[in-house]
Wavefront OBJ file of the C-alpha trace (Angstrom):
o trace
v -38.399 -111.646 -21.034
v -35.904 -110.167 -18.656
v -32.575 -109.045 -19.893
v -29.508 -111.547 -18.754
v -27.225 -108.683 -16.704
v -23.228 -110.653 -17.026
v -22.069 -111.307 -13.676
v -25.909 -113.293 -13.420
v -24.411 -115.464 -16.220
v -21.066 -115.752 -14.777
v -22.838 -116.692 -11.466
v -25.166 -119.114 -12.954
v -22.836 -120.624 -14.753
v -20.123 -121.328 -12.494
v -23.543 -122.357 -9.853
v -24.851 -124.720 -12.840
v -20.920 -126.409 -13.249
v -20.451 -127.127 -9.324
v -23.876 -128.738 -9.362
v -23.095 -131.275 -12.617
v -19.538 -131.827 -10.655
v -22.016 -132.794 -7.333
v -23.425 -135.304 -9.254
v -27.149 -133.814 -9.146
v -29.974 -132.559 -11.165
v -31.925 -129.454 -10.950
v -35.186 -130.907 -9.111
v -32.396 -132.963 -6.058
v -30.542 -129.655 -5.998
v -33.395 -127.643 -5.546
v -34.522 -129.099 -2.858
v -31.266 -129.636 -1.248
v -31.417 -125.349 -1.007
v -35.065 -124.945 -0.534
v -36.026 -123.346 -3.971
v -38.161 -124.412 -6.615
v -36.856 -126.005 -10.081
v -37.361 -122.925 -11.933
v -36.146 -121.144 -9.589
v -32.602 -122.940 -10.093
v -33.153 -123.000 -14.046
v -33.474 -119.146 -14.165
v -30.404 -118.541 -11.586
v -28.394 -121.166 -13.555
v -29.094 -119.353 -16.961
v -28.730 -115.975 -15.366
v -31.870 -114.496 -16.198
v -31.846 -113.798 -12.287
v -29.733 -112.608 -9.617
v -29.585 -114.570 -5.981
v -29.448 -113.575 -2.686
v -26.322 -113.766 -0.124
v -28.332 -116.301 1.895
v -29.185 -118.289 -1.471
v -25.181 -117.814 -2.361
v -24.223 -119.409 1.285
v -26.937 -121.983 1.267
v -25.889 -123.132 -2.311
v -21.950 -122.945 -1.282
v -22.922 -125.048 2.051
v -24.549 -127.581 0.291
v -22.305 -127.635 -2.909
v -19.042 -127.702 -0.658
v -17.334 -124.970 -2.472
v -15.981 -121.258 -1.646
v -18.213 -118.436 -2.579
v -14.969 -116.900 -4.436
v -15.119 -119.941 -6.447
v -19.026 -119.461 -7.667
v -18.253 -115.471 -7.775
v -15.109 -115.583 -9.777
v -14.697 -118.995 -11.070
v -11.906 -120.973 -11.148
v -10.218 -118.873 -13.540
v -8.271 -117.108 -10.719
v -7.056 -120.341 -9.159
v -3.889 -121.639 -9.815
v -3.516 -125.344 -10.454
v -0.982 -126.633 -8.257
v -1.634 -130.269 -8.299
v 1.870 -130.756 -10.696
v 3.735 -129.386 -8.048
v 2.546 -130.743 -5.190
v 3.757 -133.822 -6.666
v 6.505 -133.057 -7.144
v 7.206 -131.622 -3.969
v 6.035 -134.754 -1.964
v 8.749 -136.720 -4.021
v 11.463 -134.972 -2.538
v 13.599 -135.912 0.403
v 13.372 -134.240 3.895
v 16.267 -131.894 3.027
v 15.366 -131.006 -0.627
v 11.846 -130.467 0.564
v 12.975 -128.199 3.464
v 15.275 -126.165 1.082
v 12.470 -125.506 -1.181
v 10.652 -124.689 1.791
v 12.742 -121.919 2.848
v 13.669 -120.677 -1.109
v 9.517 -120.366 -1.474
v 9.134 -118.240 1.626
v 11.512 -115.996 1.092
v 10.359 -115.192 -2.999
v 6.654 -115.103 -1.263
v 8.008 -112.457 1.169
v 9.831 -110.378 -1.422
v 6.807 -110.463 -3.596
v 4.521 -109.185 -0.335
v 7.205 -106.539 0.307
v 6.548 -105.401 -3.426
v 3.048 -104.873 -3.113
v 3.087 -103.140 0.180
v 5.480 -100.668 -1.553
v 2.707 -99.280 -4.559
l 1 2 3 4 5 6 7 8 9 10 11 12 13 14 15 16 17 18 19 20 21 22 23 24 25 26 27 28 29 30 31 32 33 34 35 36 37 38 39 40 41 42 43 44 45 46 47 48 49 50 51 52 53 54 55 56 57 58 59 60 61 62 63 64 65 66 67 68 69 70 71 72 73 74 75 76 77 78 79 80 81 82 83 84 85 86 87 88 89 90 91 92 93 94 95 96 97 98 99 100 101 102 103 104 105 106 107 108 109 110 111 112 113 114 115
C-alpha cells in the first residue's frame, strides 16, 4: 500500500467535499474529468497526488478556485453577515463606510510594504 503524503489528503479531501457540494458521485464525476472511478477514489483519499491539468480540469468542471481545493476554505473569510448588512444601509451610510474601509485597507497595505 502506498503511504498517504498530507497535502494528498488535504487535496483529496477538499476535491472529495466540492464534489458532494456538486451534487455528484464518484462514477458522474469521473467521467465529467476523464478519469476512471478509482482513479477519483485514490485522489479523494489521498493515497495519490494529481496533476496541474487534472487540478484545472477538476476546478473547471467543479466551478471552484484552485486556491480553494489547495488550501481549503479555511483561509476564506466569511463575509456573507456583512454584506448584509451593508446592503441595508442608505446611499450615504453605505458611501461613508465605503470610504472608512478603503482607507483602513490602505493603511494595512502600507504596513506590509514596510517589513
Amino acid at each position: 500500500m502506498r503511504e498517504k503524503k498530507e497535502i494528498n489528503i488535504q487535496i483529496g479531501n477538499e476535491i472529495k467535499s466540492a464534489r458532494e457540494r456538486a451534487g455528484l458521485t464518484q462514477q458522474e464525476f469521473a467521467e465529467m474529468v476523464s478519469l476512471g472511478t478509482k482513479n477519483v477514489s485514490d485522489i479523494e483519499r489521498g493515497v495519490c497526488g494529481i496533476t496541474i491539468s487534472t487540478l484545472k480540469r477538476i476546478c473547471e468542471k467543479l466551478s471552484v478556485s484552485s486556491d480553494e481545493i489547495i488550501f481549503g476554505s479555511k483561509y476564506k473569510n466569511d463575509v456573507t453577515a456583512i454584506t448584509e448588512r451593508l446592503e441595508r444601509l442608505s446611499p450615504q451610510q453605505f458611501k461613508a463606510i465605503e470610504t472608512f474601509l478603503n482607507q483602513v485597507l490602505a493603511m494595512y497595505s502600507n504596513l506590509d510594504n514596510n517589513k
